[in-house]
DRENDO-1510 file (C-alpha; in Angstrom, 1 decimal, always signed):
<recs>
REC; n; res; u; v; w
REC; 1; UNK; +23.5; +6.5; +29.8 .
REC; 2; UNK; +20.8; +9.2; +29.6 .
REC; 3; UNK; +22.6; +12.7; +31.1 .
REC; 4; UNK; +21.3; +13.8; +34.4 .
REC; 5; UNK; +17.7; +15.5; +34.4 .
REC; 6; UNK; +16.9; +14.0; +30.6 .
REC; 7; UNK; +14.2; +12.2; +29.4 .
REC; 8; UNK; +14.0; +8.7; +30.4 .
REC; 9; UNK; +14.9; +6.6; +27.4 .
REC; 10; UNK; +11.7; +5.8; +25.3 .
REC; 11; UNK; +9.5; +2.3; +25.2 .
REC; 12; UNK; +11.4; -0.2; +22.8 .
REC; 13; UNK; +8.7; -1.8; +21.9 .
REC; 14; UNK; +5.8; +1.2; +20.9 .
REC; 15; UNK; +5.9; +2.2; +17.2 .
REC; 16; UNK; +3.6; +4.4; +14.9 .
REC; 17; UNK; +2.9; +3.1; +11.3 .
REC; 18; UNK; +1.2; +5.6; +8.9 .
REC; 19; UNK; +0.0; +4.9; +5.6 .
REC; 20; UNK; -1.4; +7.1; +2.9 .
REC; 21; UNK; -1.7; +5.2; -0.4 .
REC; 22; UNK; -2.1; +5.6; -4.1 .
REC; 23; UNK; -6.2; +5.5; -3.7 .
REC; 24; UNK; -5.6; +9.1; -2.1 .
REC; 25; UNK; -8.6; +9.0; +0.1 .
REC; 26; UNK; -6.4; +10.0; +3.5 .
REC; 27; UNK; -4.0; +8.6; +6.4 .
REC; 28; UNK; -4.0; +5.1; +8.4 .
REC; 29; UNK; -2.1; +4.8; +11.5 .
REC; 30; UNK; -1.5; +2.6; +14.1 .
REC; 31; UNK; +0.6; +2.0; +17.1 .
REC; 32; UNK; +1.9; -1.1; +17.2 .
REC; 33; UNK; +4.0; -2.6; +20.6 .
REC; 34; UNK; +6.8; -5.2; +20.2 .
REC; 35; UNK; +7.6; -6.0; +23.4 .
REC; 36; UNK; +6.7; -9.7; +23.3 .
REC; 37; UNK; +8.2; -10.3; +20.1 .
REC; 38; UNK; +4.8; -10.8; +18.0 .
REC; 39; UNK; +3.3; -7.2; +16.7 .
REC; 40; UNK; +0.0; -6.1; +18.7 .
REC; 41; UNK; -1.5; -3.6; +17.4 .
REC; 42; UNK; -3.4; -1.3; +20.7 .
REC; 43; UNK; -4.9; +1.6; +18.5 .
REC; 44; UNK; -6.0; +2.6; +15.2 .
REC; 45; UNK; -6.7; +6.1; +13.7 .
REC; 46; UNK; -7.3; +8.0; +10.5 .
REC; 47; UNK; -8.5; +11.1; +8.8 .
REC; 48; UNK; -9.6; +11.6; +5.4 .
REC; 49; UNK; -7.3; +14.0; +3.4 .
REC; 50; UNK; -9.1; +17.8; +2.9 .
REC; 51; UNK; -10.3; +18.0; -0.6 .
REC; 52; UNK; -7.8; +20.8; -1.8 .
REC; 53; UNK; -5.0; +18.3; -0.8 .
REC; 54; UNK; -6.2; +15.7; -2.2 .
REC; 55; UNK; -6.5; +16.7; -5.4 .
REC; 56; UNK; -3.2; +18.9; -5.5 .
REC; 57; UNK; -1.7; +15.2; -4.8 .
REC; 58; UNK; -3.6; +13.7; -7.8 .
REC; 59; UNK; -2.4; +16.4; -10.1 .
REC; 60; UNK; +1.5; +15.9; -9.0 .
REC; 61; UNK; +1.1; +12.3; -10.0 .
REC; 62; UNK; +0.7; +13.9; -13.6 .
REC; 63; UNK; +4.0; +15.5; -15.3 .
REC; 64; UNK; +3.6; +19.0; -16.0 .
REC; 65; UNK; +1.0; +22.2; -14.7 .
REC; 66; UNK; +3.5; +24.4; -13.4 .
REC; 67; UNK; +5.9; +25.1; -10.5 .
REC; 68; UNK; +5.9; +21.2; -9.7 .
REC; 69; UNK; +8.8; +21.5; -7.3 .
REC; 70; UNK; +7.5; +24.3; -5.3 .
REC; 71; UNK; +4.1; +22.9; -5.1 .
REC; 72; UNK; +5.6; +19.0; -4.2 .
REC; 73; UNK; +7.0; +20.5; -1.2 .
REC; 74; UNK; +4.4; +22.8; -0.3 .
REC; 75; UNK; +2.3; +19.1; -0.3 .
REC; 76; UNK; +4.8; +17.4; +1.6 .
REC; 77; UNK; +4.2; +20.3; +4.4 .
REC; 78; UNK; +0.8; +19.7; +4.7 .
REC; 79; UNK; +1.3; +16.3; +4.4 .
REC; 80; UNK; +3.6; +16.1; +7.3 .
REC; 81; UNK; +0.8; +18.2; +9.3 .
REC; 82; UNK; -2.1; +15.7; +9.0 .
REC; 83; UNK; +0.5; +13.0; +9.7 .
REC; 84; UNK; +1.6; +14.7; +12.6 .
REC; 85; UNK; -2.3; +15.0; +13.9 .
REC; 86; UNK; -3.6; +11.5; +13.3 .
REC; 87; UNK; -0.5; +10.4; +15.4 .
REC; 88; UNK; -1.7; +12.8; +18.1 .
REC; 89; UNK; -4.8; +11.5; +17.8 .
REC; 90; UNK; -3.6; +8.1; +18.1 .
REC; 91; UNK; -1.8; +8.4; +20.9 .
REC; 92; UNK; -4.8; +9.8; +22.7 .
REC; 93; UNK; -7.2; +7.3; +21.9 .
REC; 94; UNK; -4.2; +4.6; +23.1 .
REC; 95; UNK; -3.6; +7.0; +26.6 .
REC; 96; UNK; +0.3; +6.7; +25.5 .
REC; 97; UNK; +2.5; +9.8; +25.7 .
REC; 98; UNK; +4.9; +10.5; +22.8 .
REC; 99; UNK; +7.7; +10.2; +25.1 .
REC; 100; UNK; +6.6; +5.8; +25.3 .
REC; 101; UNK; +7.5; +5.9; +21.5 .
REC; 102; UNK; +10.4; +4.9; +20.1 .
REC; 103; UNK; +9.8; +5.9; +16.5 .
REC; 104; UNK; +7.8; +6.8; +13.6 .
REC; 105; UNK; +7.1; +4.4; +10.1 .
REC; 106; UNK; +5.9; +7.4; +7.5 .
REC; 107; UNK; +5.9; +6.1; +4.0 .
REC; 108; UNK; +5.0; +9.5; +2.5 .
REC; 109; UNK; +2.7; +9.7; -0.5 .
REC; 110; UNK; +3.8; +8.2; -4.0 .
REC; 111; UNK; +3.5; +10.6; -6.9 .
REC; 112; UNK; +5.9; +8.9; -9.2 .
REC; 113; UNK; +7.5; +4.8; -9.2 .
REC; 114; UNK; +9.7; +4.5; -12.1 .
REC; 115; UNK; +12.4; +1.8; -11.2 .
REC; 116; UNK; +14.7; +0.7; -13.0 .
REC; 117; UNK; +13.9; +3.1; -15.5 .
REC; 118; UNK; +15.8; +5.7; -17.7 .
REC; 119; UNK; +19.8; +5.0; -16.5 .
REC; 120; UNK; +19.2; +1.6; -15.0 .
REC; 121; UNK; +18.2; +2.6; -11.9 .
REC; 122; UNK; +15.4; +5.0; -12.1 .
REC; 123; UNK; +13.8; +6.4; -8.9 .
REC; 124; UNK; +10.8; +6.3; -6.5 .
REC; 125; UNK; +8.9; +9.2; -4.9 .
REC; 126; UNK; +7.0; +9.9; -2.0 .
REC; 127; UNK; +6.1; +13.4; -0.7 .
REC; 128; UNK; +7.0; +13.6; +2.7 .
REC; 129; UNK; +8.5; +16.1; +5.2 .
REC; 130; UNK; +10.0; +13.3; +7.9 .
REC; 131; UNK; +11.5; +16.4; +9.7 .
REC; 132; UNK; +8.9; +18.3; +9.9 .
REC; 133; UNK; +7.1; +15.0; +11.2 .
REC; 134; UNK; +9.5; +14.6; +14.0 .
REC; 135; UNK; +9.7; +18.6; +15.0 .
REC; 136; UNK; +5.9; +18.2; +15.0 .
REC; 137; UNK; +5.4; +15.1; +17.0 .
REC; 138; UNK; +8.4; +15.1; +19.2 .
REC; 139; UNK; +9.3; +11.8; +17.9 .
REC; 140; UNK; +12.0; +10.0; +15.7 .
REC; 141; UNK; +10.7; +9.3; +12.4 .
REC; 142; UNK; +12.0; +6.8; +9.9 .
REC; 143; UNK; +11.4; +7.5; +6.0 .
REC; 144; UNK; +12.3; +7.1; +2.6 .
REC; 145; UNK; +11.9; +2.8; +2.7 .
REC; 146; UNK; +11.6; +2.3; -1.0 .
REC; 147; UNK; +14.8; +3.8; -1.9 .
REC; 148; UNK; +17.6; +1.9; -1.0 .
REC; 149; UNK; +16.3; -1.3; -2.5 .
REC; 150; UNK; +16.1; +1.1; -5.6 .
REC; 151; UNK; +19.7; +1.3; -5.0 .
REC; 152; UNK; +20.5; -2.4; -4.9 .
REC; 153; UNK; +19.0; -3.1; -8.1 .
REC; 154; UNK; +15.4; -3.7; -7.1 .
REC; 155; UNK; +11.9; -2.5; -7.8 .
REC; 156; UNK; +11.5; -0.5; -4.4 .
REC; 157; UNK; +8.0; -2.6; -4.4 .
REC; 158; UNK; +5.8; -4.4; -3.1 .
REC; 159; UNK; +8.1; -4.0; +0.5 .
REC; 160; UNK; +4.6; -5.4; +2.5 .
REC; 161; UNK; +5.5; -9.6; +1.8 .
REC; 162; UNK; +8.1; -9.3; +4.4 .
REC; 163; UNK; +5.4; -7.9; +6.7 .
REC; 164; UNK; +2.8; -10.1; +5.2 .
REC; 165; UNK; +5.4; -13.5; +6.0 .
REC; 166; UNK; +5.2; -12.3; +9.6 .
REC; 167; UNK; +1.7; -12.1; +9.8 .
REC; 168; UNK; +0.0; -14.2; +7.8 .
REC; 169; UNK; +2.2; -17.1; +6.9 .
REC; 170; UNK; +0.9; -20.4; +8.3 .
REC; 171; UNK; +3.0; -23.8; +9.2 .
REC; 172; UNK; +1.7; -26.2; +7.1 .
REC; 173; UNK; +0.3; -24.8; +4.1 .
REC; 174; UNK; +0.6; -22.1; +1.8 .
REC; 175; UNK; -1.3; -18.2; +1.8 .
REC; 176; UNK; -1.6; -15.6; -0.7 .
REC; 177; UNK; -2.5; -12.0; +0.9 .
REC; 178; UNK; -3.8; -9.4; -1.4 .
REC; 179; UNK; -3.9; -5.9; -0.7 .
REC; 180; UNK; -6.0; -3.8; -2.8 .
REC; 181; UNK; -5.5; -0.2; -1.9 .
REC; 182; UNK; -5.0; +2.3; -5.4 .
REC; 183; UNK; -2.6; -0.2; -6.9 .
REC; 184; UNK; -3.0; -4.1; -6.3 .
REC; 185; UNK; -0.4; -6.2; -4.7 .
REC; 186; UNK; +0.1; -10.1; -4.1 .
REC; 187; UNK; +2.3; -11.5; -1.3 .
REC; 188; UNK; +2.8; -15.4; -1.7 .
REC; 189; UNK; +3.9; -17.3; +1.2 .
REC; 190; UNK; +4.9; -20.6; +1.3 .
REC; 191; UNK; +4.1; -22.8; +4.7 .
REC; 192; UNK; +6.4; -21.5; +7.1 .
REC; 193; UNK; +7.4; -25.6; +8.1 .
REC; 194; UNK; +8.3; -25.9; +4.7 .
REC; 195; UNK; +11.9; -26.6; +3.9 .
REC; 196; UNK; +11.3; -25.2; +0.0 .
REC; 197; UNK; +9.7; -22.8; -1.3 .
REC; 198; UNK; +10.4; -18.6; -1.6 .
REC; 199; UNK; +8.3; -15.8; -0.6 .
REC; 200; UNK; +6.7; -14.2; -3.9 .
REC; 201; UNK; +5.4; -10.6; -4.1 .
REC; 202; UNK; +4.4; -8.1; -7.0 .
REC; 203; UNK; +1.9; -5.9; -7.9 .
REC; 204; UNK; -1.0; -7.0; -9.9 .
REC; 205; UNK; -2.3; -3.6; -11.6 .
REC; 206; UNK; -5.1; -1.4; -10.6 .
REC; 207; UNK; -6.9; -2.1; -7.8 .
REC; 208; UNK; -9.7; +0.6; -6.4 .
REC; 209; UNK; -7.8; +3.9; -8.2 .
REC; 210; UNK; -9.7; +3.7; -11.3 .
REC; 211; UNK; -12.8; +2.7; -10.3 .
REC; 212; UNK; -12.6; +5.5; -7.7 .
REC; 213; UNK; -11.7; +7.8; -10.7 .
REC; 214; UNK; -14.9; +6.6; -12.3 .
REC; 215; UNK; -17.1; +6.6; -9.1 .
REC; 216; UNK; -16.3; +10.3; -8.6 .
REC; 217; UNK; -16.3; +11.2; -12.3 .
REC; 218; UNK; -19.7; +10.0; -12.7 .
REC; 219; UNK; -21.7; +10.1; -9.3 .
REC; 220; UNK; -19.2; +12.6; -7.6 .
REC; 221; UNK; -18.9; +10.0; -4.9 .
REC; 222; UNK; -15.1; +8.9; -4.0 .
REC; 223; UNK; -15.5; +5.3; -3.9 .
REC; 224; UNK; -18.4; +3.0; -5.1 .
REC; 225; UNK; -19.5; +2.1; -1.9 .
REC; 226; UNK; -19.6; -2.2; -1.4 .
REC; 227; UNK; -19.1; -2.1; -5.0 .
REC; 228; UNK; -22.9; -1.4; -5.7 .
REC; 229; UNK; -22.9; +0.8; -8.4 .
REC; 230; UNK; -20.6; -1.9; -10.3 .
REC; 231; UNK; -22.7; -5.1; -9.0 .
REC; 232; UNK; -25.9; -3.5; -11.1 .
REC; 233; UNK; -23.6; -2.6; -14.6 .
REC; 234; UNK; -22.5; -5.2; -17.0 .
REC; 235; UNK; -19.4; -6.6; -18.6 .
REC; 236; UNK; -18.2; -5.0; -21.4 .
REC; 237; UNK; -16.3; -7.8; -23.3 .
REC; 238; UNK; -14.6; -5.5; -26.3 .
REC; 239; UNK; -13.5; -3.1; -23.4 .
REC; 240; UNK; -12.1; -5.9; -21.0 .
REC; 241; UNK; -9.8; -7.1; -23.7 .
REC; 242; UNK; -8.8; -4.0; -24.4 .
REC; 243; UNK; -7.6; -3.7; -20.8 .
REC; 244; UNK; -6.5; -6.7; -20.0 .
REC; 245; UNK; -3.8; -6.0; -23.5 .
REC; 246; UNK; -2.0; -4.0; -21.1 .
REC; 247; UNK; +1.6; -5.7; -21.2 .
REC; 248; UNK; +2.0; -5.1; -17.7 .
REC; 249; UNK; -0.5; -7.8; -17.2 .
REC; 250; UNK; +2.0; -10.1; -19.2 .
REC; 251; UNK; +5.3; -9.3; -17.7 .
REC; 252; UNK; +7.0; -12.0; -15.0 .
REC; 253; UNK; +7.9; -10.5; -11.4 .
REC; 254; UNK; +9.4; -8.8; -10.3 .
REC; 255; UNK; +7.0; -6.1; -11.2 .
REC; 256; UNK; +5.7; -3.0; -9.9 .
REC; 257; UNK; +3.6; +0.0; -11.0 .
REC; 258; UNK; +1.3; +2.8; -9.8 .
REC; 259; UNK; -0.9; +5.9; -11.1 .
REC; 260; UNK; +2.1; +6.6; -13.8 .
REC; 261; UNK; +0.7; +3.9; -15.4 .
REC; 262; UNK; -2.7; +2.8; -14.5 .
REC; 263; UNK; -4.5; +6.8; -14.8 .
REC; 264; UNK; -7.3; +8.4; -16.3 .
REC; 265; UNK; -5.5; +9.1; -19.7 .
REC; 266; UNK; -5.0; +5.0; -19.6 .
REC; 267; UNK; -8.5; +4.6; -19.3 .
REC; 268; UNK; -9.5; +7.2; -21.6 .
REC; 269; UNK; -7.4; +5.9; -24.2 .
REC; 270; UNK; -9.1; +2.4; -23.9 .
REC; 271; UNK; -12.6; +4.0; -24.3 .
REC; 272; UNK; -12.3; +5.8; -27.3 .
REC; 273; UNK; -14.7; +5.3; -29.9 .
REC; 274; UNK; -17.0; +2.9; -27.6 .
REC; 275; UNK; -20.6; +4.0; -26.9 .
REC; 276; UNK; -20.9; +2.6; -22.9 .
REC; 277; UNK; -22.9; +2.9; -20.3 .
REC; 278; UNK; -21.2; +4.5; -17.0 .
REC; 279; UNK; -22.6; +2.0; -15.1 .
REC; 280; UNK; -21.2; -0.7; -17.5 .
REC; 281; UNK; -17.7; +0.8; -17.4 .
REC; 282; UNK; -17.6; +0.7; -13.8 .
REC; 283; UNK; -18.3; -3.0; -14.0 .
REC; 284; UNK; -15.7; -3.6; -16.3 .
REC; 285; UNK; -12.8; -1.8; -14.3 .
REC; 286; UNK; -14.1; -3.9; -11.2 .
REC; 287; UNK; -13.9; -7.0; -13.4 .
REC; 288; UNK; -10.6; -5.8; -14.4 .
REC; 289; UNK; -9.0; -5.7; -10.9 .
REC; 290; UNK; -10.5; -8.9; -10.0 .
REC; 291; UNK; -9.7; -10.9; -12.7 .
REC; 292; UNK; -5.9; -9.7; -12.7 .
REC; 293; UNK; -5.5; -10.3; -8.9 .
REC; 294; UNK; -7.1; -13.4; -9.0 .
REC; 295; UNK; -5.0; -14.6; -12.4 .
REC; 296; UNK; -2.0; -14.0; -10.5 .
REC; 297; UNK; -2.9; -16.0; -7.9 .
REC; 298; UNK; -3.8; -18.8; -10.3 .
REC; 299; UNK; -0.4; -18.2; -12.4 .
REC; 300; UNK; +2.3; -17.9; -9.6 .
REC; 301; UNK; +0.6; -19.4; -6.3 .
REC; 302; UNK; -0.5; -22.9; -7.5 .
REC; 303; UNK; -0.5; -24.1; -3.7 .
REC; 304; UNK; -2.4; -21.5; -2.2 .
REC; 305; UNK; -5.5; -22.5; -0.6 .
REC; 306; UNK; -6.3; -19.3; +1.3 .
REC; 307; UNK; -6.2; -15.8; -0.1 .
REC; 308; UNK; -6.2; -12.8; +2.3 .
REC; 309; UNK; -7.5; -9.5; +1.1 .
REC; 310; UNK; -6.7; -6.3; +2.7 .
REC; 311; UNK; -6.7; -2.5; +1.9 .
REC; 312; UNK; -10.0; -0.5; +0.8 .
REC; 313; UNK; -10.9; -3.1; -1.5 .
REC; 314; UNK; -11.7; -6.2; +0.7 .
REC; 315; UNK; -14.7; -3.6; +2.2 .
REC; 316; UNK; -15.9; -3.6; -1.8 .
REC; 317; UNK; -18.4; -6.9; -1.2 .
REC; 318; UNK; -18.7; -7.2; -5.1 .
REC; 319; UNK; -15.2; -7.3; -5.5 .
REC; 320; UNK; -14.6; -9.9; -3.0 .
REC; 321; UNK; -16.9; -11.7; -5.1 .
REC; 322; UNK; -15.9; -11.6; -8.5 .
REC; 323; UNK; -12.2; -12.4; -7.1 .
REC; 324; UNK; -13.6; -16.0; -5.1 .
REC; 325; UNK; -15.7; -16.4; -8.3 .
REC; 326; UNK; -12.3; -16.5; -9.9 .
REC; 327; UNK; -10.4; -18.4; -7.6 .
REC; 328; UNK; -12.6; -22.1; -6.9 .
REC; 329; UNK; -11.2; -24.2; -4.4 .
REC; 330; UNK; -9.7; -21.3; -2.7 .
REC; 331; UNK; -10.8; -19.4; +0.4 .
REC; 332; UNK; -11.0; -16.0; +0.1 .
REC; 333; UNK; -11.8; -14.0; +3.3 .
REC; 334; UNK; -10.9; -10.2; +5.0 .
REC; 335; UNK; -7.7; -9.9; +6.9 .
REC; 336; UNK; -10.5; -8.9; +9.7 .
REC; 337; UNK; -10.7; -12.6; +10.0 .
REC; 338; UNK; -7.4; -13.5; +10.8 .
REC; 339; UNK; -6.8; -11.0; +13.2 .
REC; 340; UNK; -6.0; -7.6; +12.2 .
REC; 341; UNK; -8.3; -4.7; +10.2 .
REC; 342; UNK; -8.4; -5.0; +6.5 .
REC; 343; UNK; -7.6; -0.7; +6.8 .
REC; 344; UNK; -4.9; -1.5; +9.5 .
REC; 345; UNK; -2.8; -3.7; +8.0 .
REC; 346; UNK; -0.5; -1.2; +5.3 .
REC; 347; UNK; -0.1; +1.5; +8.3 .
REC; 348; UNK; +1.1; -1.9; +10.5 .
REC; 349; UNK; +3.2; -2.4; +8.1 .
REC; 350; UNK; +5.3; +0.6; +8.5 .
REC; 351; UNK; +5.3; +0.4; +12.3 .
REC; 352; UNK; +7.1; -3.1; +11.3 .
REC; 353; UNK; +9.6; -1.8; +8.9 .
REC; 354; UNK; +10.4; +1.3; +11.3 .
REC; 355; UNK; +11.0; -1.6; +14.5 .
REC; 356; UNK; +13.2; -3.4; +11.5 .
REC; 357; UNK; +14.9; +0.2; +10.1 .
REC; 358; UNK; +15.8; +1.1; +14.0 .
REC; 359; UNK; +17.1; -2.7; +14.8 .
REC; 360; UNK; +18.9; -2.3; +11.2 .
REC; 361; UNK; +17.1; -5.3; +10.2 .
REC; 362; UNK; +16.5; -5.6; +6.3 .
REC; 363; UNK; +13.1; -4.6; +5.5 .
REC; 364; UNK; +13.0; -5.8; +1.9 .
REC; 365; UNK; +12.6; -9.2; +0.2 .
REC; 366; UNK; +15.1; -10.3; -3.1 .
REC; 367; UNK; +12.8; -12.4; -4.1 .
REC; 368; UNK; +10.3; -10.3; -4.0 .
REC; 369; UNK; +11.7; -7.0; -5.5 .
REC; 370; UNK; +14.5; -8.3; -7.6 .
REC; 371; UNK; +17.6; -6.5; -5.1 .
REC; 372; UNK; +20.7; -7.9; -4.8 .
REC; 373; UNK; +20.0; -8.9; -1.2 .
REC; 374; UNK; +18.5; -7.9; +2.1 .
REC; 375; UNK; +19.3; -4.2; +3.0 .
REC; 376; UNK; +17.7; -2.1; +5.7 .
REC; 377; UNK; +15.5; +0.4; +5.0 .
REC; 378; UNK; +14.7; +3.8; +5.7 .
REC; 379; UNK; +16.4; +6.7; +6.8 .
REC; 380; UNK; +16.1; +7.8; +10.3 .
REC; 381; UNK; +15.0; +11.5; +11.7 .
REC; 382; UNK; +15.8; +11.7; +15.1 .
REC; 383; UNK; +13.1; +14.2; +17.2 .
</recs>
C-alpha cells in the first residue's frame, strides 16, 4: 500500500518504447497500453538526432580518435536528453501524464556488437544514460536488454522475433517479418495453430546504413529518398560478387552483426581498383540488401507466403521491389498494412520488452539468439 499523501500507483498497462537504431537518423517512440492484453499503440513521436550528435555517434562506432570513454558518456548524456524530450512530446500529443506510466523501454544506441567474441562471451554496447532518463522524465526506465542473453550464451540479437511472434504471427500459415533499419533482420514465424515448427530470427547484413553512407557521401542527402537515386543506376556484377563474398552471408543462425562489420572501410575495401559510377554503386548496395534479405527468406523460411517489411527501408519503394522481385509467390507488403507503422514497430518493440522486463517475463528467444533459455531482460531504473 502506497504511504499516506503519495502518488497514486501508476497505469499497469501504459509503456513508452524508444528506439534509435544503427541507421542513426534519430529517435522513435511510442506509448503503447496493455490493459486488454493485446498491445495498442495510442501515440507516436520522433525527432531527428542534431547533426553534431549524430556524427559523434558514427565516429564511436569506429575504434580509436581519442578520449573514447569520456566522449561515450558525454553521448550517452545527450542521448538521454533527446530521449527524455520525444517522451515529453509523446505524452503530450497522447494527453497522458507521466504519472499514468508505468515504465520506460530505452534500447540506447549500439556502437559496438561483438558476441561471443574474444573470451567466449564478448559484449554488446549501447550508449545510454537510463538514470538520467528516469531523473529527466520522472519515470522508471528499463535498459540494457541485450546483455543478459549475452550472458547466457547468446548473440544478444535479433531480440524483435519475440515481439514480431506477438504481432504478426498468423493461425494457419507461416510469416516472415523483415525489419530493415541500419542492419537487416529476419523474424520467421511458423502458424501460430501449428503444433511444429520454431520461431527463427537473425540478421541478414546491411540494410539502409550503407546506402545511407553513400547517399550522403555523394549527394549530401541522408537517405536516398524512395530509393530513386538507386532505381536510375545500374548493377554492377564484379562489385556484387565481391559483396555478396562476405562470409557473413554464408554463416547458419544464429547470427548477428552491425556497423563493426558492415562500414565504410568494408565498402571501401570492396571498391578498390573499380572505375564506377556513384549512381551505379548505389544500385549495387541496394541490390545487395535485397538480395540478402530476400535469400534468407528463400534459404530458411521455405513456408512463408507473406513477408512483412518494417524499419526505414519498407518506405524505400525500390527496395520493396527488388526484394518481391526476389521472392515470387510471396507477398511482400508494409507492416502499415497489417496494422501498425513501418517506423513504429522497433520503438513498440521496446514498450513490449519493458511490459515483459517489469512482469519478469523472458524477453529473448533460444532459438532465435542461440541462449541457453528464456531469461528476462533488462535492468530496471526506478524514477
Amino acid at each position: 500500500m502506497p504511504e499516506a499523501g503519495s502518488a497514486a500507483p501508476p497505469k499497469a498497462g501504459l509503456f513508452v518504447g524508444l528506439m534509435s537504431g544503427t541507421s542513426l537518423d534519430g529517435v522513435d517512440a511510442v506509448l503503447a497500453d496493455f490493459s486488454k492484453g493485446a498491445m495498442t499503440v495510442l501515440a507516436h513521436a520522433g525527432a531527428p538526432f542534431p547533426a553534431a550528435l549524430r556524427a559523434e555517434l558514427l565516429a564511436l562506432n569506429t575504434p580509436g580518435g581519442g578520449d573514447e570513454l569520456h566522449r561515450a558518456a558525454l553521448a550517452a548524456n545527450a542521448l538521454a536528453r533527446i530521449y527524455a524530450q520525444v517522451t515529453t512530446d509523446l505524452l503530450h500529443r497522447a494527453s497522458v501524464p507521466a504519472a499514468c506510466v508505468t515504465a520506460i523501454g530505452a534500447h540506447g544506441q549500439t556502437v559496438r556488437h561483438r558476441p561471443l567474441e574474444f573470451d567466449g562471451v564478448g559484449y554488446t554496447l549501447q550508449l545510454n544514460n537510463p538514470a538520467l532518463l528516469a531523473e529527466l522524465t520522472g519515470i522508471d526506465v528499463v535498459a540494457d536488454f541485450r546483455t543478459r542473453d549475452l550472458a547466457a550464451g547468446g548473440q544478444g540479437a535479433p531480440l524483435v522475433p519475440a515481439f514480431h511472434r506477438a504481432l504478426f504471427s498468423r493461425p494457419d500459415e507461416s510469416v516472415a517479418v523483415l525489419n530493415i533499419g541500419g542492419i537487416s533482420n529476419l523474424s520467421l514465424l511458423p502458424a501460430s495453430n501449428a503444433t511444429t515448427g520454431t520461431v527463427l530470427g537473425f540478421d541478414c547484413g546491411p540494410g539502409n546504413a550503407l546506402l545511407d553512407h553513400w547517399c550522403q557521401s555523394h549527394l549530401g542527402q541522408p537517405y536516398d529518398a524512395g530509393g530513386q537515386w538507386a532505381a536510375g543506376g545500374k548493377v554492377l556484377p564484379e562489385l556484387l560478387k565481391r559483396l555478396q563474398a562476405e562470409p557473413f552471408f554464408g554463416r547458419q543462425p544464429p547470427k548477428s552483426t552491425g556497423r563493426d562489420l558492415f562500414n565504410p572501410a568494408w565498402l571501401a575495401a570492396r571498391l578498390q581498383g573499380l572505375q564506377a559510377d556513384p549512381v551505379d554503386v548505389q544500385a549495387t548496395l541496394a541490390e545487395l540488401t535485397a538480395s540478402a534479405c530476400a535469400g534468407d527468406v528463400l534459404r530458411h523460411g521455405q513456408e512463408v507466403r507473406q513477408l512483412v517489411v518494417c524499419g526505414g527501408g519498407a518506405l524505400n519503394a525500390h527496395l520493396m521491389a527488388r526484394i518481391a522481385d526476389h521472392l515470387p509467390g510471396i507477398e511482400v507488403l508494409s507492416s502499415t498494412e497489417r496494422g501498425l507503422p513501418a517506423q513504429q514497430v522497433e520503438a513498440a518493440a521496446f514498450a513490449w520488452l519493458a511490459h515483459a522486463a517489469v512482469r519478469r517475463l523472458p524477453g529473448n528467444l533460444s532459438s532465435v539468439t542461440g541462449a541457453r533459455g528464456g531469461r528476462v531482460l533488462g535492468a530496471i531504473y526506478p524514477a
